[in-house]
C-alpha positions in Angstrom: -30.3 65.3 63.1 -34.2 64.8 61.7 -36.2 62.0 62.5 -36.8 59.3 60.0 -40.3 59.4 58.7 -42.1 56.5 60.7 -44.6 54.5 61.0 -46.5 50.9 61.3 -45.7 48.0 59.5 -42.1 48.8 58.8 -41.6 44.7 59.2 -43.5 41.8 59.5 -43.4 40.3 62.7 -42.8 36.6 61.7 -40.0 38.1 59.9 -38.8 40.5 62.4 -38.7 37.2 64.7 -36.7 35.2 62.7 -34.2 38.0 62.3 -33.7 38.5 65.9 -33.8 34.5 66.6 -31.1 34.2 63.6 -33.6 31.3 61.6 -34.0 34.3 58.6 -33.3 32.0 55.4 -33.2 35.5 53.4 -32.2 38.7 55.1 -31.1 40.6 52.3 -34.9 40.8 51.5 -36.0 42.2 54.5 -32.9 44.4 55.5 -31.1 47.0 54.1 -32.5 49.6 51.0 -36.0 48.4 49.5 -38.3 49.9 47.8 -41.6 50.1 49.1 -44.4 51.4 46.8 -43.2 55.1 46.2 -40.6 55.3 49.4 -37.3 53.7 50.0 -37.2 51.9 53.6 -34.3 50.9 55.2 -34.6 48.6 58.4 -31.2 47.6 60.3 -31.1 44.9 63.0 -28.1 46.2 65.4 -28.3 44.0 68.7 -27.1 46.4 71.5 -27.6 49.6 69.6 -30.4 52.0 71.1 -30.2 54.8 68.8 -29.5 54.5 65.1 -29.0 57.2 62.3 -28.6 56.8 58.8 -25.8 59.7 57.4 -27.2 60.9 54.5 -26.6 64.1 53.4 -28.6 65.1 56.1 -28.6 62.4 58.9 -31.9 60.8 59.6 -32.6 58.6 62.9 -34.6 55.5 62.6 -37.0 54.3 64.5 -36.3 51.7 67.1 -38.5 48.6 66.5 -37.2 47.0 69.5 -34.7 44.0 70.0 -32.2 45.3 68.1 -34.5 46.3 65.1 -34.4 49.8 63.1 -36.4 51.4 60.3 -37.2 54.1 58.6 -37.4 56.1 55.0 -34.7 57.5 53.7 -34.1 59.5 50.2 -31.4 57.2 48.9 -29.0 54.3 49.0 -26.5 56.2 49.5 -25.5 56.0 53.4 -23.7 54.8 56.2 -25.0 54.0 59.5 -24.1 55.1 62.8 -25.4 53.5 66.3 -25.5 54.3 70.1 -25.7 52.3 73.1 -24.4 51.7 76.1 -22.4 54.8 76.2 -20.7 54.0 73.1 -21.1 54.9 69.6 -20.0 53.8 66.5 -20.2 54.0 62.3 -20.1 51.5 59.5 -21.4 50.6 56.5 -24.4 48.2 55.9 -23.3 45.1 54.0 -27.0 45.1 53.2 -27.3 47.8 50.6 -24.4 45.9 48.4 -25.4 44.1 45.8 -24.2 40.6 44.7 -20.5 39.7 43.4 -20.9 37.0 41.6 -22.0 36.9 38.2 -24.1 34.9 36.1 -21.2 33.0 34.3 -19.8 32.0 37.8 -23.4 30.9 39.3 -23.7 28.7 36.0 -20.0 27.0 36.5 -20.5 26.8 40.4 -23.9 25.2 39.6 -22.6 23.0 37.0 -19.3 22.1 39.2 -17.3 22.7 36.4 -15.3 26.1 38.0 -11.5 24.9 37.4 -10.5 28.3 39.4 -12.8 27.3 42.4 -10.7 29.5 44.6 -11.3 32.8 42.6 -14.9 33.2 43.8 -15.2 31.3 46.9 -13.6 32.1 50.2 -12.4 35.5 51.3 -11.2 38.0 49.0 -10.1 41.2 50.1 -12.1 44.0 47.2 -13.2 47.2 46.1 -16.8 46.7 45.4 -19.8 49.5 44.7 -17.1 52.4 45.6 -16.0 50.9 49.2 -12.6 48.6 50.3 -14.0 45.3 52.2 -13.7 41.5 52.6 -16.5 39.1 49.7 -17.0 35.6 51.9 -19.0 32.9 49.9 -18.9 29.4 51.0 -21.0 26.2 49.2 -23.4 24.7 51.5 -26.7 23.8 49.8 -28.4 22.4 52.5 -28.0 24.9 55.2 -30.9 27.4 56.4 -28.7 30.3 57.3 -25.0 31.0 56.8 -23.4 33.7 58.5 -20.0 35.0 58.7 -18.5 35.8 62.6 -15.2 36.6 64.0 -14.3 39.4 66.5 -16.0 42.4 64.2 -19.3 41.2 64.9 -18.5 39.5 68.3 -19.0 36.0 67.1 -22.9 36.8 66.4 -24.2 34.6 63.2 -27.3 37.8 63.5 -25.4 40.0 62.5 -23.3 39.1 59.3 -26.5 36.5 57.2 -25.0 36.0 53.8 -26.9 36.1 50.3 -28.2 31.9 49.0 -27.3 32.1 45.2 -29.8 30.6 43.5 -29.7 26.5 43.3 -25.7 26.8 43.1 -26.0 25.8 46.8 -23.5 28.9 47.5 -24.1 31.3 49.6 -22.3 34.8 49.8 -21.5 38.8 50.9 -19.6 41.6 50.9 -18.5 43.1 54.5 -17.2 46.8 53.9 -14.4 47.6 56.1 -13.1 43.9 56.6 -9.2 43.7 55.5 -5.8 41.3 55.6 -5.8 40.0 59.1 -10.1 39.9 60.0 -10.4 36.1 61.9 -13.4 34.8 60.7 -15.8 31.4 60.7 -18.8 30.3 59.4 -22.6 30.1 61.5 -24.4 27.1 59.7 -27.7 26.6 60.7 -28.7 23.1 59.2 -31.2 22.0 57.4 -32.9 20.6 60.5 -32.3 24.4 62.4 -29.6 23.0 64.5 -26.6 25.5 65.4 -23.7 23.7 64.0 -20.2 24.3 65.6 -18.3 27.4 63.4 -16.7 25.9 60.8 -13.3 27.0 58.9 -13.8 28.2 55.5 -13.1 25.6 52.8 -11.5 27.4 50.6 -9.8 29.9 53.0 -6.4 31.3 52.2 -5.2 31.3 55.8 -5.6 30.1 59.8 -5.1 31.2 63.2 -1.4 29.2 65.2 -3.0 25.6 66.4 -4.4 25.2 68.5 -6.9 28.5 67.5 -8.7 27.0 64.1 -10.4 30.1 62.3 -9.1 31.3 59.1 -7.6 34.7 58.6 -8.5 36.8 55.5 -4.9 36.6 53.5 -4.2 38.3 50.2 -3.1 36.3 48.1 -2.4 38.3 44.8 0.5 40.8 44.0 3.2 38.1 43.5 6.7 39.0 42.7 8.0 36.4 40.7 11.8 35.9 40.2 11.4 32.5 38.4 10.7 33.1 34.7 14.4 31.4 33.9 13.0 28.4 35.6 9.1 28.3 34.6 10.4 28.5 30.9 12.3 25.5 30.8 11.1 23.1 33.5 9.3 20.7 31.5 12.6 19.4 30.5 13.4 18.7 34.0 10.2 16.4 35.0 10.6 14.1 31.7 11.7 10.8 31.9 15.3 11.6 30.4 16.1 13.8 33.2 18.3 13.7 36.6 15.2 13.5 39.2 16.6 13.6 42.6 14.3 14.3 45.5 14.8 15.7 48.8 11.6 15.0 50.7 11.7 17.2 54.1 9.1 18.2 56.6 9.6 21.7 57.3 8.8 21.8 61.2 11.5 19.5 61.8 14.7 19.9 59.2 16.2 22.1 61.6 15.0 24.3 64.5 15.8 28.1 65.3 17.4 28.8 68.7 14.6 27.9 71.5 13.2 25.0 69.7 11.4 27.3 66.9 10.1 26.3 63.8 12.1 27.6 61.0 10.0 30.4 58.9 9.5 30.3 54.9 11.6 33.0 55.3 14.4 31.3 56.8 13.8 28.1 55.3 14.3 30.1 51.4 17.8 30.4 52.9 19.2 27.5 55.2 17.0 24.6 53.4 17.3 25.4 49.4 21.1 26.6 49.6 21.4 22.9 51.4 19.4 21.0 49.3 20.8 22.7 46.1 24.7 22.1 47.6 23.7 18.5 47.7 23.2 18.0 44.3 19.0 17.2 44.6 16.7 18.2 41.8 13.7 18.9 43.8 12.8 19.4 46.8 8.9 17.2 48.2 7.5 19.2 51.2 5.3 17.2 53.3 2.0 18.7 53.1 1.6 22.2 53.5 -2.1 22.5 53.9 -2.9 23.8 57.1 -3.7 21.1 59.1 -4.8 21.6 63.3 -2.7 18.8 64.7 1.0 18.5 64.7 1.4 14.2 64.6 -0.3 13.8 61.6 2.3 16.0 59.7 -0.2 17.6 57.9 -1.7 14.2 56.2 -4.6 15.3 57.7 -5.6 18.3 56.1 -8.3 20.9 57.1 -7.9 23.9 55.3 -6.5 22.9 51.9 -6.2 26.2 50.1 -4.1 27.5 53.7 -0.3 27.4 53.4 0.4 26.3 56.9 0.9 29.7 59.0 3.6 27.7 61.2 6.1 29.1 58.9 4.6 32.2 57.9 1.9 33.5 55.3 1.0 32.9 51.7 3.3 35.5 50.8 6.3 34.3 52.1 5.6 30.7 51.5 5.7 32.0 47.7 8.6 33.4 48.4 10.3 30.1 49.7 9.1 28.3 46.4 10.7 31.6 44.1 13.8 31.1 45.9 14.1 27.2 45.4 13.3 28.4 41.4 16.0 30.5 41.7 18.8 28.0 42.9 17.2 25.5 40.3 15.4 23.5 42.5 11.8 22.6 42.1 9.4 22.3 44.7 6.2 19.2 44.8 3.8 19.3 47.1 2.9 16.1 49.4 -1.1 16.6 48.3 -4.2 14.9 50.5 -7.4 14.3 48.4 -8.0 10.8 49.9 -9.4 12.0 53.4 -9.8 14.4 55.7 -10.1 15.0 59.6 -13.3 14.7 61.3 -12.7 17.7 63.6 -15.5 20.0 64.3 -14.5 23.0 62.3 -13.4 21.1 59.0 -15.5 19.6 56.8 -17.8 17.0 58.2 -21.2 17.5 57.9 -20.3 21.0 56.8 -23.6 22.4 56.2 -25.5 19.9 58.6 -25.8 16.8 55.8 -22.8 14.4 54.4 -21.7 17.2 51.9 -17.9 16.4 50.9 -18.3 12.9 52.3 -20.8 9.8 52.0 -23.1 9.4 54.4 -22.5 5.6 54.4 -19.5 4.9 57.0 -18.6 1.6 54.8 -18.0 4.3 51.9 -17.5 7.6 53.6 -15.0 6.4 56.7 -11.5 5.8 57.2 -11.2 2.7 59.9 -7.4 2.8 60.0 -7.0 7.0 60.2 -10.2 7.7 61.6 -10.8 10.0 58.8 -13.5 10.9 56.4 -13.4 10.2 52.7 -14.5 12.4 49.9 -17.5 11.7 47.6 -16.1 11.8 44.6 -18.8 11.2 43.0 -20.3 14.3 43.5 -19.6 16.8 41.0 -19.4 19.3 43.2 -16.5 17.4 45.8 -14.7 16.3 42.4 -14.0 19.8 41.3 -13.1 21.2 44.6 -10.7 18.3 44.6 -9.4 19.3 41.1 -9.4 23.0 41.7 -7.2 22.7 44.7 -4.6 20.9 42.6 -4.6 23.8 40.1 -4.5 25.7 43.0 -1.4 25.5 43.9 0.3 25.0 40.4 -1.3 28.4 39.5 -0.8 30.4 42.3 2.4 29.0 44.3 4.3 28.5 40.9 4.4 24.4 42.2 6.3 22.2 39.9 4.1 18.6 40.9 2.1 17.2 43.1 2.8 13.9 44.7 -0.6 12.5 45.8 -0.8 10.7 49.2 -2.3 7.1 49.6 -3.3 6.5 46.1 -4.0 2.9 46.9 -6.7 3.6 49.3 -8.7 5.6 46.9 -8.7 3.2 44.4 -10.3 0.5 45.9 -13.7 0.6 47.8 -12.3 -2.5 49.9 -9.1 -0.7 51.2 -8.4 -2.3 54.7 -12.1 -3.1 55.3 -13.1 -6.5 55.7 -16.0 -9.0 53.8 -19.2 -6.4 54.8 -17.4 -3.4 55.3 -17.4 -2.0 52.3 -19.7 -1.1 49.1 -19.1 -2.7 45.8 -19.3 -0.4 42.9 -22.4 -0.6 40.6 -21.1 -3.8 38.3 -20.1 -5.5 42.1 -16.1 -5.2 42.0 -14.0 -3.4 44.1 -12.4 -0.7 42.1 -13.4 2.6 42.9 -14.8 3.9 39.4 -15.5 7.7 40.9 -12.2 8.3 42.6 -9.9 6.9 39.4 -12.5 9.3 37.4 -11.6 12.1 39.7 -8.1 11.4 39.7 -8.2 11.0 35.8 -9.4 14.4 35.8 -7.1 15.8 37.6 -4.2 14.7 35.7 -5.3 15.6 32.6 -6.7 19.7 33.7 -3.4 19.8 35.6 -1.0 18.6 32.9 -3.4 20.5 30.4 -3.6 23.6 32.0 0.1 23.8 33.2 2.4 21.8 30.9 5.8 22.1 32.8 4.5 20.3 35.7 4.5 16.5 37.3 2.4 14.6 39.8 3.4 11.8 41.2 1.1 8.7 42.5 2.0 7.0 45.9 0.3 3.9 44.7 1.3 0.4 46.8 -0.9 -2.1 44.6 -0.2 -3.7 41.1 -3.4 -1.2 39.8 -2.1 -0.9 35.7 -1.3 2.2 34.3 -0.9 4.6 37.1 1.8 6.8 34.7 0.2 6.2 31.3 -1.8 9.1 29.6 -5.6 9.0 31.1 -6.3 8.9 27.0 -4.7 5.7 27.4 -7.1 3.8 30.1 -4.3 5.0 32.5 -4.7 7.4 35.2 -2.2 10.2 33.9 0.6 10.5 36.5 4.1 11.6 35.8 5.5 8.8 37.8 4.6 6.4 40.6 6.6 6.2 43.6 8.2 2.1 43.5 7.2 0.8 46.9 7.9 -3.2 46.1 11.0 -2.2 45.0 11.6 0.1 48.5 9.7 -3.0 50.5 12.0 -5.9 48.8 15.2 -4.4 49.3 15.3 -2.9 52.9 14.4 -6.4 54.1 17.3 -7.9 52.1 19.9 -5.0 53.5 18.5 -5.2 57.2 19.8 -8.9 57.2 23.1 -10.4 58.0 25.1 -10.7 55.2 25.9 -14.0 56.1 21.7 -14.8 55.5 21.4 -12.6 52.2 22.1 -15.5 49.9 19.3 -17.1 50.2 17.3 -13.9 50.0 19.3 -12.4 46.8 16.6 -12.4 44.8 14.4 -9.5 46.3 17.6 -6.8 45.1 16.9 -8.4 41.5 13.1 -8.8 41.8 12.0 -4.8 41.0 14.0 -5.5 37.4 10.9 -8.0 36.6 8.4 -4.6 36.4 10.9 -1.7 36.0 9.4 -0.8 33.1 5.5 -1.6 33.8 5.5 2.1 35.2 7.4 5.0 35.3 8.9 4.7 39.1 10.8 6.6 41.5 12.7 5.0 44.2 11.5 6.3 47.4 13.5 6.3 50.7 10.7 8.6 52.7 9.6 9.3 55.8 7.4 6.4 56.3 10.5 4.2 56.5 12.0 5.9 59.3 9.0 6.2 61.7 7.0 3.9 64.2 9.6 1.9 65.6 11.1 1.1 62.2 14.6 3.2 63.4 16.6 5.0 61.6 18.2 3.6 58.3 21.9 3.3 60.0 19.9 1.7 62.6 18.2 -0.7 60.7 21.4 -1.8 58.9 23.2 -5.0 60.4 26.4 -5.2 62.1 28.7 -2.9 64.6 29.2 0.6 63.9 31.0 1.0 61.2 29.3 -1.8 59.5 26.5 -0.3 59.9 27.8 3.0 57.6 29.5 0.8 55.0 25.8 -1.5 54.7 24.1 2.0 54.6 26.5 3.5 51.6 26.9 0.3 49.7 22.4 0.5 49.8 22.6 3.8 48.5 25.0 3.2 45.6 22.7 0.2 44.5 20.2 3.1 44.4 22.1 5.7 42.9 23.0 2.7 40.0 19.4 1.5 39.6 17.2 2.4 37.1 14.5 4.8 38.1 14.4 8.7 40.0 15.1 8.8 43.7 13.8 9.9 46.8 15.7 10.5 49.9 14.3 11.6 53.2 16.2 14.2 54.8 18.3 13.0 57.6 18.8 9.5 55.9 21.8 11.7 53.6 23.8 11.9 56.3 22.7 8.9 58.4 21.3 9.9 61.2 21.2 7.8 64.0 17.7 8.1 65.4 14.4 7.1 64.1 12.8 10.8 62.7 10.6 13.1 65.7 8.7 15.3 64.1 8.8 17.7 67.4 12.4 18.3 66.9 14.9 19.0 64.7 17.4 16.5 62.7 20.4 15.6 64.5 23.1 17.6 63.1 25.6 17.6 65.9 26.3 14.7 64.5 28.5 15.7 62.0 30.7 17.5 64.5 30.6 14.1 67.2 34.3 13.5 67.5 33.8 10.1 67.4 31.7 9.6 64.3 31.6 12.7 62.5 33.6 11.3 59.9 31.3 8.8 59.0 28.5 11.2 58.8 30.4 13.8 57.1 31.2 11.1 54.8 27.8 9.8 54.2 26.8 13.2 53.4 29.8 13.6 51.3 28.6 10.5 49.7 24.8 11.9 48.5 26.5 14.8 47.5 28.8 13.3 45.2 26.1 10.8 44.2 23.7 13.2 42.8 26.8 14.4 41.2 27.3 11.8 39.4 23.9 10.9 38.5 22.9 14.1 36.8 26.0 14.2 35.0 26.3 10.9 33.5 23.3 10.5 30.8 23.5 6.8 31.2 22.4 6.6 35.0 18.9 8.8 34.2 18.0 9.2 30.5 16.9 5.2 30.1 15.9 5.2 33.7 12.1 4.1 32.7 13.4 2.4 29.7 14.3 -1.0 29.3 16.8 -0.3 27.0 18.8 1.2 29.5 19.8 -1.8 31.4 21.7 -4.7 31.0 22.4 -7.2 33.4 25.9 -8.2 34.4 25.4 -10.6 37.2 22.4 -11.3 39.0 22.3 -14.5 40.1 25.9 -15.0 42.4 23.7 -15.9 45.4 26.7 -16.9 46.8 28.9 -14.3 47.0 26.2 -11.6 47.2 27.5 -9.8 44.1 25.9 -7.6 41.5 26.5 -5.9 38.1 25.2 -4.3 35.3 25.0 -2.0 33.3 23.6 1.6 32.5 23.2 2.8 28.9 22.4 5.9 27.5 22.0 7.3 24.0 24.6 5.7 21.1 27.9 7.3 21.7 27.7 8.3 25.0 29.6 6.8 27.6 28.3 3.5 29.4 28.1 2.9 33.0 28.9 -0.5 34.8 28.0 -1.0 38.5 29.3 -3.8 40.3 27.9 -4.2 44.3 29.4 -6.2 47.1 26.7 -7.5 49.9 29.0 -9.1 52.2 32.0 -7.8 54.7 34.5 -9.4 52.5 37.1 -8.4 49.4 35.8 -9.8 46.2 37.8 -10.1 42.8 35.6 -10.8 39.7 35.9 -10.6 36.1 32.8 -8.4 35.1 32.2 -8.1 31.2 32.1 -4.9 29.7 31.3 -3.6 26.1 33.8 -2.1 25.1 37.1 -2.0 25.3 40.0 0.1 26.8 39.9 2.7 30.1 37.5 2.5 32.8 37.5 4.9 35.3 36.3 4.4 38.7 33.4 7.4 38.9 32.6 6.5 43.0 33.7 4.0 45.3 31.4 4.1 48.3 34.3 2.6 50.0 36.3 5.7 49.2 38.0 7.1 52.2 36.1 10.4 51.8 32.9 8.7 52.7 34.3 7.0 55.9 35.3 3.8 54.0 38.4 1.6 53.9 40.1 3.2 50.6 39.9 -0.1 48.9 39.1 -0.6 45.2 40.4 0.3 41.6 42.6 3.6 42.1 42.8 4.7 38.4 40.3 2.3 37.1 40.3 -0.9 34.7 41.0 -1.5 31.5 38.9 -3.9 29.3 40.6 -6.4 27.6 39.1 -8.4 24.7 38.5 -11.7 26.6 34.3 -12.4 26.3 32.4 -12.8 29.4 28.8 -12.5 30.5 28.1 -11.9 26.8 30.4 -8.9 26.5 32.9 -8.5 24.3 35.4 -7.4 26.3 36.2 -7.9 30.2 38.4 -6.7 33.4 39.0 -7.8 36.8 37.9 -5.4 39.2 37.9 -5.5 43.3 34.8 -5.1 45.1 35.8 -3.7 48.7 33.7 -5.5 51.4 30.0 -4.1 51.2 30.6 -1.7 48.5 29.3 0.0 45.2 31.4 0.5 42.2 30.9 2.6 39.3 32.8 2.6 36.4 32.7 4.8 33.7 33.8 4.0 30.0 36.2 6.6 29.2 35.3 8.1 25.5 37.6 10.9 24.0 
């Protein structure tokens, strides 16, 4: 091999300094290829190398510059580089002599915060780039002196890996030949200030290391087979306000366990989970969030990698694969989605770069007191569209059918569980949050805009107007808001004694007041069974098999009133203990020889109420319409009886739902419109469920006597705490 021609001055030594100290702002101007006058140099800093070639056609060896630091002229930029030291040698290709992968169009949409496909240029994306197979990293961090990328290839040291600063779009980026699938990498931020800041995740990484490891993992993420074109085509049908929407909200680590205590895999969970959920008659199912997130209590509401399927279950790949296979048994799949916070732990995104970046630096704006989380500036154009991009995100490239957007409440309002001096009033001195509804606005309206099939839903606990009216509107464009008055109301009447409820019979009939003021679903979710609030069997009154008839006659009040539903998984088949999410559900239960039964039934029960409730147009095509409901009886305080009833289009059969609160047999004359057979759809009484076979075998038939402003009426029996449907029989 020749010598490199040599000489002085190959590098400055304030320069050559910096490199070796790993303060260098800009070493892509100093290593690598450059021209130099009339010759080409090439200087390499390899710390631990004491010999360095460059292969060219014909090989050249640098000179050593000391620490680390090689130069020399070479004839081309054609090369690789090849190293010795301490009895070891080894080849690879200099990321310095490749050139830049982003282009001009994505520097001015990165710059101008307006890049709707965010995750397309930042992050790590596996490439063939100037005729060689590697791993582009870019990451946004403005303020920061130095970004490097380390992991194991470069043992961890921020010298060796610098990245490119893209102009004043604060991003900063390179291409790493040789890096594939699999490389565990982080991100070296020197601050602003020249502090070392702990290695940080990448933002928008597509995978992480098993908790309690925290780096991200290069994952591919393109190449998907889809199997779902039936359902893409015509979902928008399914997520209007005329259709059956019946969720199954689960949390994957803890809907059932593999032998040894094991989290089920996507893989496994594309079986056992949609085959379940699709037997029992739900629409959708809602996945607690996915995002990876580094500590198991919080469920994954507290989010650090956002653009990370969680790799408890598996990679990107096969979590698409879970979702195709949910498609594929008619099921849709919505996300349980975080933009209100975010963890402060060291390697997410606090202080990412060495300055408040996604957050405020003002705690009374930029910190969670109850979570102990951070809050996102969403007033920053640049926060704002990684916000919105994620959304897309996972609508584009996961095939998600909606969204349902975690603790709504506390974004809208700068004054969210702070007290008088805790918080910052927005520039005309009120409370509202004016950036977070903008950035939630915008969300709605790219998301709906971009993919029309889909729905997000707001979990939104105030009386804020307009939460599912078009953003065009002065709402903020959700698909529907979760009803938590209505969920709040009626769990306190049905945790009572029935002998109490009539003085309280008002808060089943209250949510009527504002059914229509939004477009609701009923939610039963995990919140409800968690922190010492039991079980719902447990929190119904009465001995055991009270308990199972309180719990059915609650769900058939649900099932009959107007708006979607939400059950949390367990709560179809009543399990008896509050929810641990460190094991799975309890179904021994339904095999327990002493109250199997009354499981099986309860289960039997959902089943058969879904059933019913996607079948019968008049229990979900008005179910946001006022139109749609009629009341019956609403005010027999005494005798803790309901009825109305549920209307669908002209002509098609009507539905009347009588419910009995107490632990007695009622008879009552309910009126009905019209006149002749009624059939008894469900009984939750019904001996299938575990009930005492009481009620209106063959059903009613209306006679032409007026009552409750109906033209015709029957008697009917209401078993002791029941829920009747019956359905006008039209041939």
């Amino acid at each position: 091999m020749a010598k490199a021609r040599g000489g002085d001055g190959w590098i400055a030594a304030t320069e050559a300094t910096a490199l070796v100290e790993g303060r260098h702002g800009d070493p892509f101007a100093v290593l690598g290829p450059h021209h130099d006058g009339k010759r080409l140099v090439l200087r390499v800093f390899q710390p631990g190398a004491e010999r360095v070639w460059a292969l060219t056609p014909d090989p050249l060896e640098l000179q050593a510059l000391g620490q680390g630091l090689f130069a020399g002229e070479v004839p081309s930029a054609d090369y690789r580089l090849r190293a010795e030291g301490g009895g070891a040698s080894w080849d690879w290709d200099d990321p310095f002599r490749f050139g830049p992968v982003l282009g001009e169009m994505d520097e001015y949409l990165l710059g101008e915060g307006t890049h709707k496909r965010l995750w397309q240029v930042l992050g790590a994306h596996v490439i063939h780039h100037e005729g060689a197979e590697g791993t582009h990293f870019a990451v946004w961090a403005p303020n920061a002196e130095r970004v490097s990328v380390v992991g194991n290839f470069n043992l961890w040291d921020g010298r060796r890996h610098p990245m490119r600063r893209r102009g004043a779009t604060g991003v900063w980026e390179t291409f790493i030949p040789g890096l594939g699938e699999g490389t565990v990498y982080k991100y070296e931020i020197r601050g602003p200030d020249g502090q070392v800041l702990p290695l940080k995740a990448d933002p928008v990484g597509f995978g992480s290391e098993h908790a309690p490891q925290n780096a991200s993992v290069v994952r591919r993420i393109d190449g998907a087979d889809w199997g779902d074109a039936g359902w893409m085509n015509h979902r928008k049908g399914r997520h209007s306000i005329d259709a059956p929407i019946s969720v199954y909200e689960v949390h994957l680590g803890s809907w059932r366990r593999a032998p040894g205590d094991r989290m089920l895999s996507y893989t496994e969970l594309a079986e056992q989970l949609v085959d379940y959920a699709a037997d029992m008659g739900f629409t959708h199912l809602e996945l607690l969030p996915v995002s990876e997130y580094p500590f198991d209590g919080s469920w994954g509401y507290q989010p650090v990698g956002l653009f990370a399927p969680t790799i408890r279950h598996g990679t990107p790949a096969e979590f698409r694969a879970l979702v195709d296979a949910a498609h594929r048994k008619g099921l849709g799949v919505i996300l349980d989605w975080v933009p209100g916070h975010f963890p402060t732990d060291p390697h997410g995104l606090g202080r990412f770069d060495g300055t408040p970046l996604y957050e405020h630096a003002d705690p009374r704006e930029g910190f969670h007191q109850d979570w102990n989380t951070l809050i996102y500036n969403y007033g920053r154009t640049e926060v704002q569209n990684f916000l919105v991009s994620n959304a897309l995100y996972w609508l584009e490239e996961y095939h998600i059918d909606g969204l349902r957007v975690d603790a709504v409440a506390s974004m809208l309002y700068r004054d969210y569980s702070r007290g008088e001096g805790q918080w910052v009033p927005n520039k005309d001195g009120g409370r509202e949050n004016y950036e977070a509804i903008a950035m939630l606005r915008r969300m709605n309206t790219v998301a709906y805009g971009e993919y029309p099939g889909i729905v997000t839903v707001a979990e939104e606990s105030t009386a804020f107007p307009g939460v599912s009216r078009p953003a065009d509107w002065g709402g903020l464009g959700f698909g529907f808001k979760w009803n938590m008055g209505w969920m709040n109301d009626t769990l306190a009447y049905i945790g009572r004694d029935p002998v109490y409820r009539k003085y309280h019979h008002h808060q089943m009939t209250f949510g009527l007041h504002y059914a229509w003021s939004e477009n609701y679903i009923l939610p039963i979710s995990h919140d409800e069974v968690v922190h010492g609030k039991g079980s719902m069997l447990a929190r119904m009154p009465g001995d055991g098999e009270q308990k199972f008839a309180n719990l059915r006659a609650y769900y058939g009040f649900m099932w009959g009133h107007p708006g979607k539903k939400l059950l949390f998984m367990g709560c179809e088949f009543a399990q008896a203990r509050e929810w641990n999410y460190s094991q799975s559900l309890d179904w021994h239960l339904l095999d327990d020889p002493g109250e199997g039964p009354q499981h099986r039934g309860m289960q039997r029960l959902i089943r058969d109420l879904n059933t019913l409730y996607r079948a019968t147009p008049a229990l979900h095509v008005n179910d946001c319409r006022p139109e749609g409901f009629q009341w019956l009886e609403a005010n027999d305080a005494e005798g803790s009886t309901y009825a109305w009833l549920r209307k669908g289009a002209p002509g098609e059969a009507q539905v009347a739902v009588a419910v009995n609160m107490t632990p007695v047999e009622r008879r009552l004359r309910i009126g009905l419109p019209a006149g002749g057979a009624w059939t008894e759809a469900l009984n939750t009484d019904a001996e299938i469920y575990g009930g005492g076979n009481l009620g209106n075998m063959g059903g009613v038939t209306a006679e032409a006597v007026p009552h409750q402003g109906q033209a015709h009426s029957a008697e009917i029996t209401l078993p002791p705490l029941s829920a009747v449907f019956l359905r006008q029989d039209i041939h």
